[in-house]
C-alpha positions as CSV (number, residue, x, y, z in Angstrom):
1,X,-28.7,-60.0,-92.2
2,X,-31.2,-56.5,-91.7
3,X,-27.6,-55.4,-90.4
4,X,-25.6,-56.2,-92.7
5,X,-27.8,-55.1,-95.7
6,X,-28.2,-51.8,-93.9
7,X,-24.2,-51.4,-94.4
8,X,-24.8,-52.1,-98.2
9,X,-27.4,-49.6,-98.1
10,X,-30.7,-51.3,-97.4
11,X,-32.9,-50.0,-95.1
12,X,-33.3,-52.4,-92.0
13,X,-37.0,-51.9,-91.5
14,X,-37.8,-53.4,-94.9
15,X,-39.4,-56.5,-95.5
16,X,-37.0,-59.0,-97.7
17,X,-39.1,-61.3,-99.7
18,X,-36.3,-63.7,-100.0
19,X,-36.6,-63.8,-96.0
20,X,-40.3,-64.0,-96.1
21,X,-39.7,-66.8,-98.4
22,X,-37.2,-68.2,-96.6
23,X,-39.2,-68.7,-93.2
24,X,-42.1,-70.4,-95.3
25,X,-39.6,-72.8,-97.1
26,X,-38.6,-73.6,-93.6
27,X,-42.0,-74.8,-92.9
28,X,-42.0,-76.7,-96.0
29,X,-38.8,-78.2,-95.3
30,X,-40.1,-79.4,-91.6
31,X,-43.7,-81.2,-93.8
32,X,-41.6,-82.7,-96.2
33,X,-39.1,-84.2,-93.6
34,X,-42.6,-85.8,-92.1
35,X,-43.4,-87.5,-95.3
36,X,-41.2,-90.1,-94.4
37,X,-42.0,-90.6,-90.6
38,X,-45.7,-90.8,-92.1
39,X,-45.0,-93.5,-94.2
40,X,-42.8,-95.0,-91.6
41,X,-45.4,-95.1,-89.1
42,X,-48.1,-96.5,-91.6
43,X,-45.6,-99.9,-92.2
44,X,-45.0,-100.1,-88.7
45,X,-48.8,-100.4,-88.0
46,X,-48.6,-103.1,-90.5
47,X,-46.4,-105.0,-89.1
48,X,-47.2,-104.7,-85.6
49,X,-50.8,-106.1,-87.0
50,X,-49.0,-109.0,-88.8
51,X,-46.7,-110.4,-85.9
52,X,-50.1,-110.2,-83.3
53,X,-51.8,-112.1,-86.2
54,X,-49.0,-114.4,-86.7
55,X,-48.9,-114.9,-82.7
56,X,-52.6,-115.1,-82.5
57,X,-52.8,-118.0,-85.0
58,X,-49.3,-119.6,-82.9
59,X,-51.4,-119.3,-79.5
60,X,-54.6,-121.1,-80.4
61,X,-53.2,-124.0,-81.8
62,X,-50.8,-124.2,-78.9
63,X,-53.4,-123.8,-76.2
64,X,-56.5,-125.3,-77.9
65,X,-55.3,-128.2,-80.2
66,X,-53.3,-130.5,-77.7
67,X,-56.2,-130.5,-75.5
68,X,-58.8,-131.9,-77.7
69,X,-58.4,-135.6,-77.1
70,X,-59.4,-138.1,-79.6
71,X,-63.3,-138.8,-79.6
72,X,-64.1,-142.5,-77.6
73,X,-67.5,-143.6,-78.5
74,X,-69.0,-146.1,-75.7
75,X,-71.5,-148.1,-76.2
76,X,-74.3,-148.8,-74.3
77,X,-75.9,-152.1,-72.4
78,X,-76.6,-155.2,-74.4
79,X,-79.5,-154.7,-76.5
80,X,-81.3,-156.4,-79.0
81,X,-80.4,-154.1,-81.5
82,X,-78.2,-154.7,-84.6
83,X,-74.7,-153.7,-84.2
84,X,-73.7,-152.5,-87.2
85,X,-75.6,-149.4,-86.5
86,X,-73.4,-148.6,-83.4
87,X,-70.7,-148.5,-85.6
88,X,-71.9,-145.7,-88.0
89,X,-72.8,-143.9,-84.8
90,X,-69.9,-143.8,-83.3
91,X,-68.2,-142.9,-86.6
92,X,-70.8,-140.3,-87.2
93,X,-70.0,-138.3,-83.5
94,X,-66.1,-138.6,-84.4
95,X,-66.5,-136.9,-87.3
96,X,-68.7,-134.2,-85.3
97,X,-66.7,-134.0,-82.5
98,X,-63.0,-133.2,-85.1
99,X,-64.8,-131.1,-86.8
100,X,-66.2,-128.7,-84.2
101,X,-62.8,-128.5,-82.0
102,X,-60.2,-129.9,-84.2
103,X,-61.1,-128.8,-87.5
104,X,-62.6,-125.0,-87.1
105,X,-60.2,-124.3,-84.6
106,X,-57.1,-125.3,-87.5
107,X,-59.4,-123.1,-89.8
108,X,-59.4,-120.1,-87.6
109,X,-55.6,-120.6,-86.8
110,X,-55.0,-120.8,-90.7
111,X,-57.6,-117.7,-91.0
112,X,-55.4,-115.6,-89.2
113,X,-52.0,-116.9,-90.6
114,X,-53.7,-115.4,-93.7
115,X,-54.1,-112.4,-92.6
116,X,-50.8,-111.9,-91.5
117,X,-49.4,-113.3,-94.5
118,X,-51.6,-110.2,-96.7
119,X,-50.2,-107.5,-94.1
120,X,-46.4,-109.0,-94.6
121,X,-47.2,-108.7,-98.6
122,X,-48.9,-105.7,-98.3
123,X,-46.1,-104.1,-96.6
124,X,-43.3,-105.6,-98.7
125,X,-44.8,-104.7,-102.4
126,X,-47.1,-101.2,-101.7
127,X,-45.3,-100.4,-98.4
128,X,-41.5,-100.4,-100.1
129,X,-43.4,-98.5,-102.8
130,X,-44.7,-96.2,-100.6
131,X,-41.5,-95.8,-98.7
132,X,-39.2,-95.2,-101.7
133,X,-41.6,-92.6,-102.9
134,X,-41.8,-90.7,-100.3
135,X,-37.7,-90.7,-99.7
136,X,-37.5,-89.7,-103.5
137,X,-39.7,-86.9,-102.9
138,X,-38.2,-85.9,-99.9
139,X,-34.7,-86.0,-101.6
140,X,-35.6,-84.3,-105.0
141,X,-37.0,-81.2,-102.5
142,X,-34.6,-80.9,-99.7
143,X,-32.3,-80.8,-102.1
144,X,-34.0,-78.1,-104.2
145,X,-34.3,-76.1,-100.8
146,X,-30.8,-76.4,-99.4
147,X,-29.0,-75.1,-102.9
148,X,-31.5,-72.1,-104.3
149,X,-30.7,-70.0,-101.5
150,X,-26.4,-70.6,-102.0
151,X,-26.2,-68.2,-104.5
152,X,-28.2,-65.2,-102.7
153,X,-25.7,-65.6,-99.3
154,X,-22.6,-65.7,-102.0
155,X,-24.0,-62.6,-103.6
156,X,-24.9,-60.8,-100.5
157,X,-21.6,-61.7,-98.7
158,X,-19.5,-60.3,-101.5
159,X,-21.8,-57.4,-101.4
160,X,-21.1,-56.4,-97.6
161,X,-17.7,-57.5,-98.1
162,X,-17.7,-54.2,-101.0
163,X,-19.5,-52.2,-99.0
164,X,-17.0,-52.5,-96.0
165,X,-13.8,-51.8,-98.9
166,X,-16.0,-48.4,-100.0
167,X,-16.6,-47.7,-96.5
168,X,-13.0,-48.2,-95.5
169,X,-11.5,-46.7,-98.1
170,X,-13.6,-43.4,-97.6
171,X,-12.9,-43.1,-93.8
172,X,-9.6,-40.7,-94.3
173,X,-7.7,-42.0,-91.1
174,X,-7.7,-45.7,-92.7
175,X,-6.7,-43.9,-95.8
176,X,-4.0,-42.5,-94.5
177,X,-2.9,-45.6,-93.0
178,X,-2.8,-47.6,-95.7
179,X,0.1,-49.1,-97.3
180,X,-1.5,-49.4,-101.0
181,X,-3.7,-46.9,-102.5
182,X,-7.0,-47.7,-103.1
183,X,-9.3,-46.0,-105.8
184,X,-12.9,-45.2,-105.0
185,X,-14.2,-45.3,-108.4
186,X,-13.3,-48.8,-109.2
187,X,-14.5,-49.9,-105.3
188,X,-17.9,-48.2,-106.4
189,X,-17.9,-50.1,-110.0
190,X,-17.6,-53.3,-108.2
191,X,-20.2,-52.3,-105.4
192,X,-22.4,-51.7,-107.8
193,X,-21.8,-54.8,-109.9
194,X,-22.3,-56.8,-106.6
195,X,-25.6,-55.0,-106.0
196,X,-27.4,-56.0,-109.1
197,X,-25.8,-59.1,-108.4
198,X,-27.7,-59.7,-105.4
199,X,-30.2,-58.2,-106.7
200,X,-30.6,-60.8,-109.8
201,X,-30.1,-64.0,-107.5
202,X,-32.6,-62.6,-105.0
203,X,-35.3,-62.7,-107.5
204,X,-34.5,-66.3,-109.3
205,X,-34.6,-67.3,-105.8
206,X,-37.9,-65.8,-105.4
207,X,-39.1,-67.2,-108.2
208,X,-38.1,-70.7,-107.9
209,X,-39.4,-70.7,-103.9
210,X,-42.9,-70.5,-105.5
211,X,-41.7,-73.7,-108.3
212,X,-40.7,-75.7,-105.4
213,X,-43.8,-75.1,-103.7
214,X,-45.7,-76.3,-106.5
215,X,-43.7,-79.3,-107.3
216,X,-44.5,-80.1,-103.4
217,X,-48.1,-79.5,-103.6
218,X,-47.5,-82.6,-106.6
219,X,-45.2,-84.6,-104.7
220,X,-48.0,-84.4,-101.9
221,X,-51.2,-85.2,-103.6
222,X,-48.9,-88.0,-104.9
223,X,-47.6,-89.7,-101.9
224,X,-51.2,-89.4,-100.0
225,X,-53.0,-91.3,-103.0
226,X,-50.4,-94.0,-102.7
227,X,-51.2,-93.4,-98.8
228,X,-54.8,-94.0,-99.1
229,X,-54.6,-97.2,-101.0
230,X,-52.3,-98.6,-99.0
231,X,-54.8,-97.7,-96.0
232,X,-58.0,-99.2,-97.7
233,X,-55.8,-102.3,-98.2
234,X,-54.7,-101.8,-94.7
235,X,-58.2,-101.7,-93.2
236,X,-59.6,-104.5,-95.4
237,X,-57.1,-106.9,-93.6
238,X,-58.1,-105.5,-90.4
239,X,-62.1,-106.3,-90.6
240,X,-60.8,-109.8,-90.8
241,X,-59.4,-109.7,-87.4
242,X,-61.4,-110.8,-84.3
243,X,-60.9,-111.1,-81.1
244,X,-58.0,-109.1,-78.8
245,X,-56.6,-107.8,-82.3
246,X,-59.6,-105.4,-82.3
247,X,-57.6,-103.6,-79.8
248,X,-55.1,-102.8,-82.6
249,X,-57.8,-102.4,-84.9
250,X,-59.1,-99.2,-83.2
251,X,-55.9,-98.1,-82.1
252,X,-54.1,-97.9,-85.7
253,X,-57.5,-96.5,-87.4
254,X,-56.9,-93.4,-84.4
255,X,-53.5,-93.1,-85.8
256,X,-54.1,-93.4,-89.6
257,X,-57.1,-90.5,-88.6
258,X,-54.6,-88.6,-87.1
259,X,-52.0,-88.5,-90.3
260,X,-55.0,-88.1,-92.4
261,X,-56.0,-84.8,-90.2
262,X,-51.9,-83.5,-90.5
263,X,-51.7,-84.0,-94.8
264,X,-54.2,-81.4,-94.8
265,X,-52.4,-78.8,-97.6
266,X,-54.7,-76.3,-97.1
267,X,-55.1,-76.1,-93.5
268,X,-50.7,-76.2,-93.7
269,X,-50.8,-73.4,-96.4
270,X,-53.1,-71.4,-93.8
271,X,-50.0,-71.4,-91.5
272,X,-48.8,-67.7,-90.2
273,X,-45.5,-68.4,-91.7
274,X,-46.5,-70.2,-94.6
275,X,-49.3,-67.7,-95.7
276,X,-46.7,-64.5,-94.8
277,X,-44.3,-66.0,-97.8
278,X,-46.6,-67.2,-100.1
279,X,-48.7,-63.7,-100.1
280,X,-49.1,-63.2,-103.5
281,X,-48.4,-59.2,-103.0
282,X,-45.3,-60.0,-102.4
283,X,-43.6,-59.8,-105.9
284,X,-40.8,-61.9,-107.7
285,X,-39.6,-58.9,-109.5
286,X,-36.7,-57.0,-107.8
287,X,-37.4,-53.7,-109.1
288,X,-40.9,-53.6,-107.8
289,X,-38.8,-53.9,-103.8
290,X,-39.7,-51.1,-102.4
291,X,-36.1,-50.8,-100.2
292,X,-33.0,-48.1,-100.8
293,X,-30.6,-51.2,-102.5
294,X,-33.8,-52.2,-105.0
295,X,-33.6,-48.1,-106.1
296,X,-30.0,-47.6,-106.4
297,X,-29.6,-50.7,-108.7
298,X,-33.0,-49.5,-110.4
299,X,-31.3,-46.1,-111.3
300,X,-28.2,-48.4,-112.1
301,X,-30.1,-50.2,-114.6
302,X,-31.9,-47.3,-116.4
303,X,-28.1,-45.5,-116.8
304,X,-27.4,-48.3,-118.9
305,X,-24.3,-50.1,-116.9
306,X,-22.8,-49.9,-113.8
307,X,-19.6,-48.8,-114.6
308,X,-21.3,-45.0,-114.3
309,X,-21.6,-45.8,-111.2
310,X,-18.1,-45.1,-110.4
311,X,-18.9,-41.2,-110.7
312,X,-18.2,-39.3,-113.6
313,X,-16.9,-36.2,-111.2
314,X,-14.0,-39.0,-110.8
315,X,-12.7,-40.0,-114.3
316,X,-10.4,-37.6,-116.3
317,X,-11.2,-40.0,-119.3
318,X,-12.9,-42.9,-120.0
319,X,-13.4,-44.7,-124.0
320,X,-13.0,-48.0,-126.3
321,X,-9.9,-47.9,-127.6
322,X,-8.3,-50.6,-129.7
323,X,-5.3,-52.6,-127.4
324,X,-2.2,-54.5,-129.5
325,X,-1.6,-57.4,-128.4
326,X,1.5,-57.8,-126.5
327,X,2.5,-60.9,-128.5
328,X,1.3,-60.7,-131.8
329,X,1.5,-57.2,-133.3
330,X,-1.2,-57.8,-135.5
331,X,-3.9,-58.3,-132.9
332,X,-5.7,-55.7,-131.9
333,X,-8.9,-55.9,-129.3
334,X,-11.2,-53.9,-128.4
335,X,-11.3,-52.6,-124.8
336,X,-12.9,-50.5,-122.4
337,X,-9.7,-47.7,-120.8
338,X,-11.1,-45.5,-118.2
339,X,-8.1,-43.2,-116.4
340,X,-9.5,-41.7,-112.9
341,X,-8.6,-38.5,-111.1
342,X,-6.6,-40.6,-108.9
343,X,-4.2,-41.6,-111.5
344,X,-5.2,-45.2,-111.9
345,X,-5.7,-46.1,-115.2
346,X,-7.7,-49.3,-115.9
347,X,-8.4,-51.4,-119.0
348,X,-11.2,-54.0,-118.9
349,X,-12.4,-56.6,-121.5
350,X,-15.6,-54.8,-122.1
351,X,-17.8,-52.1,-120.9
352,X,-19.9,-54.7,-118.5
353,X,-16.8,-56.0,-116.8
354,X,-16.4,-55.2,-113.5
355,X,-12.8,-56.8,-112.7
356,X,-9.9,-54.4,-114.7
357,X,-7.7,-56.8,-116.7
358,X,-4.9,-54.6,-116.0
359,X,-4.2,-51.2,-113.5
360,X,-1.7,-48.8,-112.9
361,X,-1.3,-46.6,-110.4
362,X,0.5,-43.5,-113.0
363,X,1.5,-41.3,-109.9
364,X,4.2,-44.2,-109.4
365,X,5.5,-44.2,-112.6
366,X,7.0,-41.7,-115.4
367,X,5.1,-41.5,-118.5
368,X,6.1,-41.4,-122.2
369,X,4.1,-40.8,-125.2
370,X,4.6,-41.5,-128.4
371,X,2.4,-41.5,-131.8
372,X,3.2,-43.3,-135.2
373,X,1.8,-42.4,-138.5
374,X,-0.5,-45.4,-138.1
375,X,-2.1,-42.9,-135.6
376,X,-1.1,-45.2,-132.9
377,X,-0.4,-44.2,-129.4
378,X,1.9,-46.2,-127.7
379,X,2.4,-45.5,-123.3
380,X,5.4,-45.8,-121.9
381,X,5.4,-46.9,-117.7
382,X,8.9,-46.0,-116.3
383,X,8.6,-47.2,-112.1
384,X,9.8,-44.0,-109.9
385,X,10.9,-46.0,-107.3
386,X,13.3,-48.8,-108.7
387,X,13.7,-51.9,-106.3
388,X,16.1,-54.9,-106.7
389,X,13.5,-57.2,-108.6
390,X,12.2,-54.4,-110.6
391,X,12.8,-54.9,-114.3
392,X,14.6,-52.1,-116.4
393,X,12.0,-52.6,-119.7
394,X,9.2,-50.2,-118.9
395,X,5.9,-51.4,-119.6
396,X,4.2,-50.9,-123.2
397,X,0.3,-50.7,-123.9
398,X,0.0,-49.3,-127.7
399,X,-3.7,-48.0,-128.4
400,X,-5.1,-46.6,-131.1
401,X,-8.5,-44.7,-131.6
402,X,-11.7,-47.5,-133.0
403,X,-12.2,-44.9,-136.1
404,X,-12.9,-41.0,-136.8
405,X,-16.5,-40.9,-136.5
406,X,-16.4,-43.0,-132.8
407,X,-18.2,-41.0,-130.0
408,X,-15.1,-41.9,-128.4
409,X,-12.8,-39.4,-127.0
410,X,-9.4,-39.0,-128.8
411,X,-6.1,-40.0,-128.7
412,X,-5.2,-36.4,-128.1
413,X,-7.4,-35.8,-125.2
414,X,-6.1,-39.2,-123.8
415,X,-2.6,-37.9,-124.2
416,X,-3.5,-34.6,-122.2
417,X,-4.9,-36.9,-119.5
418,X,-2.3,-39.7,-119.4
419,X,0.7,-36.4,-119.0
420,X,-0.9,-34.6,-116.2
421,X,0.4,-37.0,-113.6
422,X,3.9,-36.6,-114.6
């Protein structure tokens, strides 16, 4: 790019903000493509927790239920003693014996199906949440990222692409070896037109780098509050756990400290990269660049236009003049005729138009005047060189002056001009 630019007319050691920009946006791009593997790492952690809940709660009633056999009271030798109190006794130490290994063991199986039921709800209400906000925000700014910078390459191709024609057209052995004849003062117009061009998207994209980094800083503080409730909620099931699931306990808490360490802004904003593009020397406003392209369209801008940047030295005569329309005779518009020491004589919709809405090369033709009453001038375009497809009409463009007090210059100095190639 520093190559190319230098072509256009940029000086290669300069610093571009809309690179500097560029390489933190890259940065950005890489922390919001994370957002997602976050999140995606927090509902995994869920549900790792929930199936080793779910299999806990499977494994003790499998391995501790069917071995509890039912409680056999036997009674003692022959005694004396009423027996209607062995009875309740023996009721009494059933009831005991079902409720210390039949009873709290179904309680702590049903204690941990609990838990894994809240981590399977937790994940499929705040954890979808979680997940769809975090893919929305990722979406809404990788978007935003990928299509601000489209129109700064578009401007800057075109502008190598005119700085090659100017370059090209100025080197006289591919002058000489062209077949059509190419006029420097128009090549410069449009150079020019490209410049500011670039100039003007490389400044909105400037500007809106910084807007996307706020809406991130938003999109962030957003998605790590959802984070940190989902977390709490997270934990809360966790202190419920006992046993081996401590294990996964301490080893999702390392992780959750981990993403809670890397969703530090600040520390990301300190980045070399980062902080290099977000300097806030660095300015928005192309005019304030200091590089050889920012100057030129600078002293573009203060000459009013960039159609002066063709060179005066290189127009015989340039003016508004009123154009009848080739259809309706009544119909006259205003236009913008500049006629160049080359012989090519241009009109253009307006003064700001950079792309002639009709040329002609006059060396190639033979030129008649003629002026009405109406003080109307109209030109006459007879082709030198006739071919078989040529038509025999000649080609009519009837002008006339915009009034007597114009700055313009007038029809007679035009008409001095237009004959001076014949």
């Amino acid at each position: 790019r520093q190559t190319s630019m230098a072509t256009a007319g940029e000086a290669p050691g300069d610093e571009d903000p809309v690179l500097l920009h560029a390489d933190a946006l890259d940065q950005l791009l890489l922390r919001v493509m994370s957002w997602t593997s976050t999140v995606d790492t927090i509902r995994n952690n869920i549900k790792v927790l929930a199936e080793a809940e779910k299999q806990n709660a499977q494994r003790i009633r499998k391995q501790v239920l069917p071995s509890v056999h039912p409680i056999q009271f036997y009674p003692g030798p022959e005694s004396n003693a009423p027996k209607t109190n062995d009875k309740g006794k023996a009721d009494t130490l059933k009831a005991v014996g079902s409720q210390c290994f039949v009873d709290l063991t179904e309680q702590l199986a049903q204690h941990h199906d609990e838990i894994a039921n809240s981590l399977r709800n937790l994940d499929n209400t705040k954890g979808k949440e979680l997940d769809r906000l975090a893919k929305k925000a990722r979406a809404n700014l990788e978007g935003e990222i990928m299509k601000i910078f489209e129109r700064v390459e578009k401007a800057r191709d075109l502008l190598e692409s005119r700085a090659k024609a100017v370059q090209s057209a100025s080197d006289p052995i591919a002058a000489t070896a062209g077949e059509s004849v190419t006029d420097l003062w128009l090549l410069h117009v449009q150079q020019a037109a490209a410049r500011r061009e670039e100039r003007a998207a490389s400044e909105e994209y400037c500007k809106k780098a910084l807007s996307i980094w706020k809406d991130a800083e938003v999109a962030e503080l957003e998605l790590s509050q959802k984070i940190g409730e989902v977390i709490s909620q997270y934990i809360q099931c966790q202190s419920a756990s006992v046993g081996k699931i401590d294990l996964a306990i301490e080893a999702s808490s390392r992780t959750i400290k981990t993403i809670d360490d890397k969703s530090d802004w600040k520390a990301f904003l300190g980045t070399e990269k980062v902080a290099s593009g977000l300097n806030p020397s660095i300015s928005t406003d192309w005019r304030k660049w200091h590089s050889v392209l920012s100057e030129i369209a600078l002293y573009e801008e203060r000459r009013g236009d960039c159609m002066a940047n063709g060179g005066d030295q290189n127009v015989l005569c340039q003016g508004h003049l009123l154009r009848q329309g080739s259809m309706l005779s009544f119909n006259w518009k205003k236009q913008f005729f500049v006629l160049t020491q080359s012989g090519c004589l241009y009109y253009f919709q307006s003064r700001d138009a950079y792309s002639p809405e009709a040329s002609f090369f006059l060396p190639s033709y033979k030129v008649d005047l003629a002026v009405d009453e109406g003080s109307s001038l109209t030109i006459l375009l007879y082709p030198k060189s006739k071919s078989w497809f040529a038509s025999s009409s000649p080609t009519k463009i009837v002008v006339r002056e915009i009034g007597a007090n114009s700055d313009q210059p007038p029809i007679t100095e035009w008409m001095t001009a237009l004959t001076s190639f014949n």
